[in-house]
ZALOFI-797149 format. One record per residue (C-alpha): residue number from 0; chain; x, y, z. Coordinates in steps of 0.5 Angstrom, whole numbers, always signed. Layout:
! residues N
+-----+----+-------+-------+-------+
:   i : ch :     X :     Y :     Z :
+-----+----+-------+-------+-------+
: NUM :  A :     X :     Y :     Z :
...
+-----+----+-------+-------+-------+
! end
This chain:
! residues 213
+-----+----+-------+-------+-------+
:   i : ch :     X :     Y :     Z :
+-----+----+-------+-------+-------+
:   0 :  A :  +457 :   +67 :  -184 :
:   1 :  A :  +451 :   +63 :  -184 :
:   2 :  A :  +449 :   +60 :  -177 :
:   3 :  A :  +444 :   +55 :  -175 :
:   4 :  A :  +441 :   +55 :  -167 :
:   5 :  A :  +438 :   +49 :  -165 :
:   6 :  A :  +435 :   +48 :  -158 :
:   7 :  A :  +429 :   +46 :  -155 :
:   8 :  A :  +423 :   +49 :  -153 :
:   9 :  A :  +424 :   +52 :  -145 :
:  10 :  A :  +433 :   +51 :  -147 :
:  11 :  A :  +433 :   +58 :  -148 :
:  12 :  A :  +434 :   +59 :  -155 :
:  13 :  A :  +430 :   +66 :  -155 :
:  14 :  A :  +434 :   +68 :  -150 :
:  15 :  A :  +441 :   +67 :  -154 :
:  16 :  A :  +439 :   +69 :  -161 :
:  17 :  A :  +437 :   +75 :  -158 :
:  18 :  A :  +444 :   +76 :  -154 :
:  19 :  A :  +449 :   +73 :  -160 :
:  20 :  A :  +444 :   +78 :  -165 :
:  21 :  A :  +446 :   +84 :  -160 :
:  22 :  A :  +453 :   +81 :  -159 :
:  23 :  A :  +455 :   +80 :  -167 :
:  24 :  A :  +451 :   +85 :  -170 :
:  25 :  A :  +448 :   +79 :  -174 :
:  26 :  A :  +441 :   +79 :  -178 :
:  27 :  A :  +437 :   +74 :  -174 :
:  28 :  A :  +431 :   +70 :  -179 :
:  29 :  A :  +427 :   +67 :  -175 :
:  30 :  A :  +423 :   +62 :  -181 :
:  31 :  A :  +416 :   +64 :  -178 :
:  32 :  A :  +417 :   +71 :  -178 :
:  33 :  A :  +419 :   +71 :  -185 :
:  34 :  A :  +413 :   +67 :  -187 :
:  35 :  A :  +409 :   +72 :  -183 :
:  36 :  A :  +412 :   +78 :  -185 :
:  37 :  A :  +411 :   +75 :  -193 :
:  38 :  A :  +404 :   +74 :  -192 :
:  39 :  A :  +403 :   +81 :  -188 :
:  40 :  A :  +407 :   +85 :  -194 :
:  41 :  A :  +402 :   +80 :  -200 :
:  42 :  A :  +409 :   +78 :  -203 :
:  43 :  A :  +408 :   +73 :  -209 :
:  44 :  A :  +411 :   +68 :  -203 :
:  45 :  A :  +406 :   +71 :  -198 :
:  46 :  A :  +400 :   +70 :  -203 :
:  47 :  A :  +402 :   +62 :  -205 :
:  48 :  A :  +404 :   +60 :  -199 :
:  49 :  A :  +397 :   +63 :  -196 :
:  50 :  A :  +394 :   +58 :  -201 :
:  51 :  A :  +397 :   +52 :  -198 :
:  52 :  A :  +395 :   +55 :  -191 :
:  53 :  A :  +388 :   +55 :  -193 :
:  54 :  A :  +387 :   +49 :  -195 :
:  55 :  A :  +390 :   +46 :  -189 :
:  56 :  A :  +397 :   +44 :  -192 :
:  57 :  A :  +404 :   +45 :  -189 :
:  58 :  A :  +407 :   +51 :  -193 :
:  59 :  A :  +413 :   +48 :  -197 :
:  60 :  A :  +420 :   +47 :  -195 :
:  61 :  A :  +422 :   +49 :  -203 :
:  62 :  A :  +418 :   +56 :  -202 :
:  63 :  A :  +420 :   +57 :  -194 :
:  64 :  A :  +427 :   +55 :  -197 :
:  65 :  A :  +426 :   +61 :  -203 :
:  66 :  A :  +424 :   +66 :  -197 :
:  67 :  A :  +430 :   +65 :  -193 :
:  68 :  A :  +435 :   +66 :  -200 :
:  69 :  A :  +432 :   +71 :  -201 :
:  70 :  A :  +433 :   +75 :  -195 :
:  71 :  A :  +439 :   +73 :  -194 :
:  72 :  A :  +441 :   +77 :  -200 :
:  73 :  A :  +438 :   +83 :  -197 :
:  74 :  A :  +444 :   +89 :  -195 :
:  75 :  A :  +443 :   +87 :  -187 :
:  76 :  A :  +444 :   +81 :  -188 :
:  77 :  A :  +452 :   +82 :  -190 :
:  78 :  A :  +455 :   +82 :  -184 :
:  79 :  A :  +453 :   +74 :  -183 :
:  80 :  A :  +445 :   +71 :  -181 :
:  81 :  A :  +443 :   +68 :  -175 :
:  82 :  A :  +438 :   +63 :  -177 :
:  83 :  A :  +433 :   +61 :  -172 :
:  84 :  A :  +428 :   +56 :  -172 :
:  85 :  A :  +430 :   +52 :  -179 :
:  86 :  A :  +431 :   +47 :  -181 :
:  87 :  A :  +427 :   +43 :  -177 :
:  88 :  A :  +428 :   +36 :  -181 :
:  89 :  A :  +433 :   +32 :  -185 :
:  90 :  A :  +430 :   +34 :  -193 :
:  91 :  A :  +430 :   +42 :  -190 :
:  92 :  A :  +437 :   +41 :  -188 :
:  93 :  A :  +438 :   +38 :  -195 :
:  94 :  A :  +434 :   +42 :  -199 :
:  95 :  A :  +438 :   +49 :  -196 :
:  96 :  A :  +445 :   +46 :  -197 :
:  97 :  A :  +443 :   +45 :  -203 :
:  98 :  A :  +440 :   +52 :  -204 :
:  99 :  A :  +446 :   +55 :  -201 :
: 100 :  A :  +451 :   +51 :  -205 :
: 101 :  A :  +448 :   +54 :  -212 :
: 102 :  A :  +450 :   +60 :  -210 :
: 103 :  A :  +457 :   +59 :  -207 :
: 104 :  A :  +455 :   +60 :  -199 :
: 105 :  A :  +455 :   +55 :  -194 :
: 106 :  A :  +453 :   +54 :  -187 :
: 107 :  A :  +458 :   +55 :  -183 :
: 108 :  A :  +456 :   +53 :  -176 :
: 109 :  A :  +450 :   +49 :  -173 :
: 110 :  A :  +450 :   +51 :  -164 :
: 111 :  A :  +446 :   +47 :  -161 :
: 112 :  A :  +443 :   +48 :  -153 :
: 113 :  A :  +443 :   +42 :  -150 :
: 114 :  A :  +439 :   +42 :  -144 :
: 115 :  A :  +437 :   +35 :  -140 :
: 116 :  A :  +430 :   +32 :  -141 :
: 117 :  A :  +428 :   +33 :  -134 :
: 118 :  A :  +430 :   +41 :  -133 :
: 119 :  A :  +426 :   +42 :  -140 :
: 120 :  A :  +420 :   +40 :  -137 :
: 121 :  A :  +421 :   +44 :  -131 :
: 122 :  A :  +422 :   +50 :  -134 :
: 123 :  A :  +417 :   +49 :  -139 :
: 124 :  A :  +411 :   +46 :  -134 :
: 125 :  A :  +413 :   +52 :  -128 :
: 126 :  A :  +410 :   +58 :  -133 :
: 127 :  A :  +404 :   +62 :  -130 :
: 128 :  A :  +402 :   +69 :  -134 :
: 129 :  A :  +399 :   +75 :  -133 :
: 130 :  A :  +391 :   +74 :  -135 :
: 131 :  A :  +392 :   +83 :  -135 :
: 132 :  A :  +399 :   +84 :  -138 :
: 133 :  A :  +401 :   +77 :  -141 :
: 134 :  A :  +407 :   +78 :  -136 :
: 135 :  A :  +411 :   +71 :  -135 :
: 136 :  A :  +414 :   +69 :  -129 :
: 137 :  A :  +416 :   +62 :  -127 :
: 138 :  A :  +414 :   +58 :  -120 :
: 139 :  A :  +422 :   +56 :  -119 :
: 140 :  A :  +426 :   +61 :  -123 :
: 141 :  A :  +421 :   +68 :  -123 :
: 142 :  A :  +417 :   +68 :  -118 :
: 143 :  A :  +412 :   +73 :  -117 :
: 144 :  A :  +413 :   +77 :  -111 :
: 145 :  A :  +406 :   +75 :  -108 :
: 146 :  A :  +404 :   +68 :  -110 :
: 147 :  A :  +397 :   +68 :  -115 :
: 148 :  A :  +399 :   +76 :  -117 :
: 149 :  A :  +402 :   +80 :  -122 :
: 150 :  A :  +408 :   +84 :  -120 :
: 151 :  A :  +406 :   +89 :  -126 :
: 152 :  A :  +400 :   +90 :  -125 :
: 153 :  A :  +397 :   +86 :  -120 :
: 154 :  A :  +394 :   +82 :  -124 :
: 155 :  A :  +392 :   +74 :  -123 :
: 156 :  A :  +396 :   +69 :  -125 :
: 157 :  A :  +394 :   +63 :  -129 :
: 158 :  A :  +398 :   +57 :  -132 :
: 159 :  A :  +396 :   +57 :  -140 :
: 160 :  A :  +395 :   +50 :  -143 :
: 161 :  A :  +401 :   +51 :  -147 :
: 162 :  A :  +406 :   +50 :  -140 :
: 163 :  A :  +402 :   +44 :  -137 :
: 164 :  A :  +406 :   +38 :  -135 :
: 165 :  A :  +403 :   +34 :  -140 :
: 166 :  A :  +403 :   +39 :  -146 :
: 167 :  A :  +411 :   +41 :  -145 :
: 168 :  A :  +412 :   +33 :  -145 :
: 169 :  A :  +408 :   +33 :  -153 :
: 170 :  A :  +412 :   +39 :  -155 :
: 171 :  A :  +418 :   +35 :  -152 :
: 172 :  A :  +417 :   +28 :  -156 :
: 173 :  A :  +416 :   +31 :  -163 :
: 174 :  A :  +421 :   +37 :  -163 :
: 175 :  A :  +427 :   +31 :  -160 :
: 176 :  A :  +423 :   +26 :  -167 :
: 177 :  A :  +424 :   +31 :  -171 :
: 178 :  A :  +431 :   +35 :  -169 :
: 179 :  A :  +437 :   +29 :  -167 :
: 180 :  A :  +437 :   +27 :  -174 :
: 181 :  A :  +439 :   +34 :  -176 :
: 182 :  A :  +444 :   +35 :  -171 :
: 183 :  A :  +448 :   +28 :  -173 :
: 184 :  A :  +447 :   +31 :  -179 :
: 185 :  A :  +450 :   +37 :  -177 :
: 186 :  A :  +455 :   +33 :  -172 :
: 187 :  A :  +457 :   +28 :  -179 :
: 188 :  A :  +459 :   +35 :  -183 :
: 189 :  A :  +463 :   +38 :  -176 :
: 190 :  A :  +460 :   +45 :  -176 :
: 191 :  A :  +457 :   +42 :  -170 :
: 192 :  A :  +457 :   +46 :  -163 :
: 193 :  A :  +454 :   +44 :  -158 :
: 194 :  A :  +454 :   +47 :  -151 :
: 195 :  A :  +451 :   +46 :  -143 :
: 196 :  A :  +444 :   +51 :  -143 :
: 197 :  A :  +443 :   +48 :  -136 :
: 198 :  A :  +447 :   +54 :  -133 :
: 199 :  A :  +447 :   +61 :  -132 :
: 200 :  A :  +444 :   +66 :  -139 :
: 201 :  A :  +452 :   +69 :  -139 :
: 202 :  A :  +455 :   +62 :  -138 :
: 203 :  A :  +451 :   +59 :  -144 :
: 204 :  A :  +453 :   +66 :  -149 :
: 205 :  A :  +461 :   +65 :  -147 :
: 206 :  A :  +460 :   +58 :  -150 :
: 207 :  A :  +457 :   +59 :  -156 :
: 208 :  A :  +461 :   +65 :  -157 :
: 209 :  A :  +466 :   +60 :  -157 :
: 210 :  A :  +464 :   +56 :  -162 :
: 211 :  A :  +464 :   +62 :  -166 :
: 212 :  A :  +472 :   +64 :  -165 :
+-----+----+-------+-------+-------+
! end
């Protein structure tokens, strides 16, 4: 099987790839390692899309397209992959399908985490992090046990730029752009799955194992 997962930043999407790769023994490709992993092992895709990248030009969907089929045919991809992080707009859904088709496989499911725009920025705008150990807590939902203070190593917490109100609200708008028209193009091919991430971690995997019986 190949499985598409789709969710907004702060929808628990890291969360759940990790749960469902441990659950279903899936091999999970994460487009952005790919790219870095190519690039670090200086593969022919590495080197060319290394060249994009340093002229200033986004990688292109044709070449990201190539490294994902190309790990989909590796020996640990035989028993179905989760694919995380693409495609990240309608010419990359197209484009996969149809690199897919020409070797007689398909995407078989497309789950989406939906979570509401207001809970999104909550969980997005409450992070702080350690200054010493990078370690994440949350104002609401993982709070230090002494404000200000790192329960590891007692390091002082800050909020990054990345998890301020008005930053999580940019991330917000363009991943919402780019992302609804891939899921009615997924909805108008019935392999769409959409499941309530505004509930607890075990509640959001029963659902997606759902999707996948």
């Amino acid at each position: 099987m190949i499985i598409l997962l789709f969710g907004a930043p702060g929808a628990g999407k890291g969360t759940q790839s990790e749960v469902l790769h441990d659950r279903l023994q899936m091999l999970h490709i994460s487009s952005g390692d790919l790219l870095r992993d190519h690039r670090k092992r200086n593969t022919e895709l590495g080197i060319t899309a290394e060249e994009y990248m340093h002229r200033g030009e986004l990688v292109p969907d044709d070449l990201i397209i190539e490294m994902i089929i190309d790990r989909l045919s590796a020996t640990d991809a035989r028993n179905g992959v989760l694919l995380d992080g693409f495609p990240r707009n309608l010419a990359q859904a197209a484009a996969l399908d149809e690199a897919l088709d020409e070797r007689g496989r398909r995407v078989n499911a497309a789950l989406y985490i939906n979570v509401a725009y207001s809970v999104l920025t909550d969980r997005l705008s409450g992070r702080l992090t350690c200054k010493n150990c990078g370690h994440v807590f949350h104002e609401k939902y993982a709070q230090p046990k002494q404000p200000g203070i790192c329960d590891i190593c007692g390091g002082e917490l800050y909020q990054r730029d990345d998890d301020k109100v008005e930053t999580a609200t940019k991330r917000l708008a363009v991943y919402f752009e780019q992302t609804q028209p891939i899921i009615q193009y997924y909805r108008e091919k019935h392999i769409l799955c959409e499941v309530n991430g505004d509930q607890p971690v075990e509640k959001v995997t029963q659902a997606l194992m759902v999707c996948l019986r």
